[in-house]
Backbone as CSV, one residue per row, in Angstrom:
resi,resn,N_x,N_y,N_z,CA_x,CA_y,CA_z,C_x,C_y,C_z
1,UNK,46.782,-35.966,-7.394,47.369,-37.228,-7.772,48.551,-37.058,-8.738
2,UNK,48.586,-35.841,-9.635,49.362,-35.608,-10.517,51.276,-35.655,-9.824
3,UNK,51.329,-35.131,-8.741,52.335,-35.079,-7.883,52.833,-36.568,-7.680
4,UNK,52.570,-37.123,-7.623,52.299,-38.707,-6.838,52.797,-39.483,-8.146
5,UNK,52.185,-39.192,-8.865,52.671,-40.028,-10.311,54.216,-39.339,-10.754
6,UNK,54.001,-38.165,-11.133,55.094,-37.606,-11.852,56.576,-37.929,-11.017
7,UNK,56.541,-38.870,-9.500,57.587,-39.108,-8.994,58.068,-40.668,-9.474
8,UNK,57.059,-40.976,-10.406,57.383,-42.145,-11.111,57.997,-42.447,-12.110
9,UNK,59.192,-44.098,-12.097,59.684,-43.619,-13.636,58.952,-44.703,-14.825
10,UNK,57.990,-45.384,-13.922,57.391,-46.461,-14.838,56.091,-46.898,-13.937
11,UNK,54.839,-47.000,-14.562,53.781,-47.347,-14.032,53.887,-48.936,-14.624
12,UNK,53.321,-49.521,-13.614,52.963,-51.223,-13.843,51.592,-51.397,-13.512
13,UNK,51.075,-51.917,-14.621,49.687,-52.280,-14.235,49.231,-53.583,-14.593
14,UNK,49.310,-54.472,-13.771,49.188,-56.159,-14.017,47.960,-56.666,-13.604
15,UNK,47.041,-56.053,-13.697,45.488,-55.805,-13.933,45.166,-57.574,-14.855
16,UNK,44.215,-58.440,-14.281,43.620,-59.796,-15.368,42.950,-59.229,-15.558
17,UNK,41.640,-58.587,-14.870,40.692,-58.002,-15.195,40.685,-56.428,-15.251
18,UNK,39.656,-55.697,-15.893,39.724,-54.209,-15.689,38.672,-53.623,-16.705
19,UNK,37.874,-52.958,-15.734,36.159,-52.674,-16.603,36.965,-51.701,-17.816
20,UNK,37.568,-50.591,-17.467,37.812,-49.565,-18.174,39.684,-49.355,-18.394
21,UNK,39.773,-48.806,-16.767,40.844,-48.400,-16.446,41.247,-47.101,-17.258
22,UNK,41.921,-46.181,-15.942,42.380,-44.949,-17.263,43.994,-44.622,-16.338
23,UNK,44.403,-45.333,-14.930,45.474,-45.005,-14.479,46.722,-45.448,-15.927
24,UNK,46.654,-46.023,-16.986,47.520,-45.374,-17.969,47.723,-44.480,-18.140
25,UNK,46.752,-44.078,-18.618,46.205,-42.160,-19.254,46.630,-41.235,-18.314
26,UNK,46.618,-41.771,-17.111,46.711,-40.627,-15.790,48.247,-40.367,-15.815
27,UNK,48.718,-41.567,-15.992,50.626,-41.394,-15.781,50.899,-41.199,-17.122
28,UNK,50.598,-41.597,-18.339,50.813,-40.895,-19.608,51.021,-39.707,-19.902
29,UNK,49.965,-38.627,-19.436,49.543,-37.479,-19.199,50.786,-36.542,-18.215
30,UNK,50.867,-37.311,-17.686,52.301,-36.648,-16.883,54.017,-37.298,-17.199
31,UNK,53.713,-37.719,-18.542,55.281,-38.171,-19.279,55.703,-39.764,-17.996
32,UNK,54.859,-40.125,-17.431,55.095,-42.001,-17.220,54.880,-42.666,-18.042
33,UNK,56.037,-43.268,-18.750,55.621,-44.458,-18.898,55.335,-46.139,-18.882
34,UNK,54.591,-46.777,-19.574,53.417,-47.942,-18.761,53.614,-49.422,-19.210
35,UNK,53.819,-50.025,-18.364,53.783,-51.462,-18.617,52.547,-52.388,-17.885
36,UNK,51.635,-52.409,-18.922,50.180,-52.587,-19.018,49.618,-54.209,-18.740
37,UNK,48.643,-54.759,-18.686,48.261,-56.093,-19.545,47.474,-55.513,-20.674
38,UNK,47.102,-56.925,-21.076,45.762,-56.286,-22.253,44.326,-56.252,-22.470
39,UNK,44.108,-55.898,-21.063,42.919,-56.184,-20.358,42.422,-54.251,-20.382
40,UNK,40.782,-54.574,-20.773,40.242,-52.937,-20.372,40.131,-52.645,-21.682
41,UNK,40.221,-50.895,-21.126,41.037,-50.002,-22.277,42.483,-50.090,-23.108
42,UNK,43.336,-50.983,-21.913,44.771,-50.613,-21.753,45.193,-50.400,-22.883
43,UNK,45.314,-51.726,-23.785,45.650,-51.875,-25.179,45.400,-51.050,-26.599
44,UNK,44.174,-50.048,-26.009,43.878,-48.763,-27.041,44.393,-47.666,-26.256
45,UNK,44.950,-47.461,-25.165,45.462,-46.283,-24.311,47.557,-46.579,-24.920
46,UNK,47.486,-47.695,-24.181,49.367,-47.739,-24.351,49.686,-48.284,-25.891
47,UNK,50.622,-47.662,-26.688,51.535,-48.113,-27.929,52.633,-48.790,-27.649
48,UNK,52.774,-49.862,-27.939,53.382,-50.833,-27.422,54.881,-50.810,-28.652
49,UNK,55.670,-50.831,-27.530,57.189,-50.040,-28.011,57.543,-48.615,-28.517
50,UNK,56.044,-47.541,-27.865,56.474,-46.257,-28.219,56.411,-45.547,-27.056
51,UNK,55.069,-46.135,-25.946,54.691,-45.245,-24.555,54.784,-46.459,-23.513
52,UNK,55.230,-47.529,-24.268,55.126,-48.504,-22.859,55.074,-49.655,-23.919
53,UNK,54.891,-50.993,-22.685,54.852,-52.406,-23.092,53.424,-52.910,-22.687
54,UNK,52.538,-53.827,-24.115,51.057,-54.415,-23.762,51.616,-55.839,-22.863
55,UNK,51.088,-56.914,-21.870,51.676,-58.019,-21.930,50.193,-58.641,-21.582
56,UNK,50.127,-60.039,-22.147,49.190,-60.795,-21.664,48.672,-60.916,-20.349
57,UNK,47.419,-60.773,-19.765,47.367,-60.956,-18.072,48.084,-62.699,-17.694
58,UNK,48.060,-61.994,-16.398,48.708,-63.463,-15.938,50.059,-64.163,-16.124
59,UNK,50.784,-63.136,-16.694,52.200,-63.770,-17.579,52.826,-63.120,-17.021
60,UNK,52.843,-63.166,-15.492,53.792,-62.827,-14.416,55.414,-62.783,-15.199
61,UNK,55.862,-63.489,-15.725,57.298,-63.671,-15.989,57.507,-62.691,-16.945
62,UNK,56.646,-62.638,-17.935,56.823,-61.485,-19.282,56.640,-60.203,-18.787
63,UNK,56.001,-59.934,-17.540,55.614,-58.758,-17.469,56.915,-58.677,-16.036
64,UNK,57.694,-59.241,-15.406,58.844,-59.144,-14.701,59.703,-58.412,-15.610
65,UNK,60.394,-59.697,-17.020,61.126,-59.005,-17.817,61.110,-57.767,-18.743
66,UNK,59.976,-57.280,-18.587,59.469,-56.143,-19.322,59.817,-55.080,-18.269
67,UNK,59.513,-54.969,-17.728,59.676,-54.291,-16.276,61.413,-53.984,-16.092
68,UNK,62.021,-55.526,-15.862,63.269,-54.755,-15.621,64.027,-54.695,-17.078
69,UNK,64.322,-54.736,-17.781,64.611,-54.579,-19.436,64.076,-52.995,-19.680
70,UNK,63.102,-52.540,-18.929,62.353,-51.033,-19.609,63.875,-50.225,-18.283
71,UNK,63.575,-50.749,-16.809,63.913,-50.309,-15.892,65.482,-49.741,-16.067
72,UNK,66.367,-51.250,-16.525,67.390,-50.868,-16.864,68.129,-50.153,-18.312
73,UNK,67.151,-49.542,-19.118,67.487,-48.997,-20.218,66.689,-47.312,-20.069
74,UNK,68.031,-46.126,-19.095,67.511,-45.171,-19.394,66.966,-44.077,-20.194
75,UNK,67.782,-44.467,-21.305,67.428,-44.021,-23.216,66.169,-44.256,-23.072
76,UNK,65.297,-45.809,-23.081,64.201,-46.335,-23.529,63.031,-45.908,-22.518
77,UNK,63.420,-45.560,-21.298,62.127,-44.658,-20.099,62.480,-43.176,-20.680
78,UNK,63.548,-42.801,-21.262,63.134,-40.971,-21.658,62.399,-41.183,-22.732
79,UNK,62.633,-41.938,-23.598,61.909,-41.763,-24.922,60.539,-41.784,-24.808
80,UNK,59.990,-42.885,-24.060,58.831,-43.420,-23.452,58.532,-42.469,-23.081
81,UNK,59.056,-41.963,-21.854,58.167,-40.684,-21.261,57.806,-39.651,-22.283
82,UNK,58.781,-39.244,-22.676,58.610,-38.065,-24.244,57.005,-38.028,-25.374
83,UNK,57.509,-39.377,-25.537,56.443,-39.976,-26.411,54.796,-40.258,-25.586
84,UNK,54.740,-40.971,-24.127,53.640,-40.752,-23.883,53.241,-39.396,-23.675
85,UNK,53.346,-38.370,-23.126,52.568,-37.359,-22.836,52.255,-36.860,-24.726
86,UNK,53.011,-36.697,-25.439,52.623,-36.318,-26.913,51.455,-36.957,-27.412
87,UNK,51.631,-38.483,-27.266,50.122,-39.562,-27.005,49.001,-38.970,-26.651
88,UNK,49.191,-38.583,-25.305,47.854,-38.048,-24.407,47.905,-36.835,-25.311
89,UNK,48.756,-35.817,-25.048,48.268,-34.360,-25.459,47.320,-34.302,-27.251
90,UNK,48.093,-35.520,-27.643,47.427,-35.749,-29.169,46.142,-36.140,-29.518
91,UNK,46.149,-37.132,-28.596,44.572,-37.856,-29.155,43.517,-37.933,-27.598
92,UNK,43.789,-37.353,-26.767,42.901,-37.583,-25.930,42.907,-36.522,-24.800
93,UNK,42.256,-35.289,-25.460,41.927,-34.409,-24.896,40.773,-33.743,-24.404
94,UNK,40.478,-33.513,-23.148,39.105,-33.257,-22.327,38.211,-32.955,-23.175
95,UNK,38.762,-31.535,-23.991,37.864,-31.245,-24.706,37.251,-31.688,-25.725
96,UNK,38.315,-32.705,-25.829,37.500,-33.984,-27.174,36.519,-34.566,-26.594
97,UNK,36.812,-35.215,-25.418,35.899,-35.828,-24.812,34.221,-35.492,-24.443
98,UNK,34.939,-33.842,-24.021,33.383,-33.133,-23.591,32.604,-33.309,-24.621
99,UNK,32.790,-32.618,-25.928,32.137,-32.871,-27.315,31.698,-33.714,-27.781
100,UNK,32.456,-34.966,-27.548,31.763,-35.980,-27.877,30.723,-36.398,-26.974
101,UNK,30.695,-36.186,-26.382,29.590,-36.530,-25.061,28.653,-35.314,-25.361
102,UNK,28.657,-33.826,-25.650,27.715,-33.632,-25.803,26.987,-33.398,-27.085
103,UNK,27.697,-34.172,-28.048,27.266,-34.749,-29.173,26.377,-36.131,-28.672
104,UNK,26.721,-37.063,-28.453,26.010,-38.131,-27.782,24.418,-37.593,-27.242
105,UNK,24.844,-36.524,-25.823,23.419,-36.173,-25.605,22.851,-35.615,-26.410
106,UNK,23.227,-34.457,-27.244,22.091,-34.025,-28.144,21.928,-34.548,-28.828
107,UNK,22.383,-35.811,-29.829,21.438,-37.201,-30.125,20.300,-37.595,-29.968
108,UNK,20.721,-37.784,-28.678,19.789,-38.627,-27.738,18.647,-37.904,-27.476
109,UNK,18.647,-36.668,-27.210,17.619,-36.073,-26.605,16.757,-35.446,-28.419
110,UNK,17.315,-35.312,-29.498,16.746,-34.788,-30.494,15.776,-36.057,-31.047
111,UNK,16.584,-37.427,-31.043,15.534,-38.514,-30.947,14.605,-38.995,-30.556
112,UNK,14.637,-38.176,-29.257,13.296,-38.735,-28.249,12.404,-38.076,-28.560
């Protein structure tokens, strides 16, 4: 999937609803960056005016002008891109993740 994204110069995700979502993180991770709602995760994944734009769901029009305003300012998609992957590589790394999870289970299982 990494191929597929990295031919991107801006992910849009106009999501009302969204249990989790991590296709931010996915194009983050490969220097895309995201014009989100604020639905999910999204809003703790994207920095809004550093890796992308948050916009209300449903606000079709805000999230048009966000879109082309990011689209037509190539300064503001390099920076973006620059800045998301530093994002990802900074605070959200597998191996953080693994750890914490198997911190979680051995919790869990020392409690029982």
């Amino acid at each position: 999937m990494p191929s597929a994204i990295v031919a991107l110069d801006l992910l849009v995700a106009p999501q009302r609803w969204e249990g989790f979502g991590l296709t931010p993180l996915e194009a983050m991770a490969c220097g895309v960056p995201v014009i989100a709602t604020t639905v999910g995760a999204f809003d703790e994944l994207v920095v809004e005016g550093k890796t992308g734009r948050l916009i209300p769901p449903g606000d079709a029009e805000h999230m048009r002008a966000a879109v082309d305003a990011t689209l037509a300012s190539p300064a503001t998609l390099q920076q973006w891109s620059t800045a998301s992957r530093h994002h990802v590589e900074a605070g959200f790394k597998i191996e953080d993740e693994a750890t914490a999870l198997n911190a979680l289970y051995r919790e869990l299982l020392d409690s029982g």
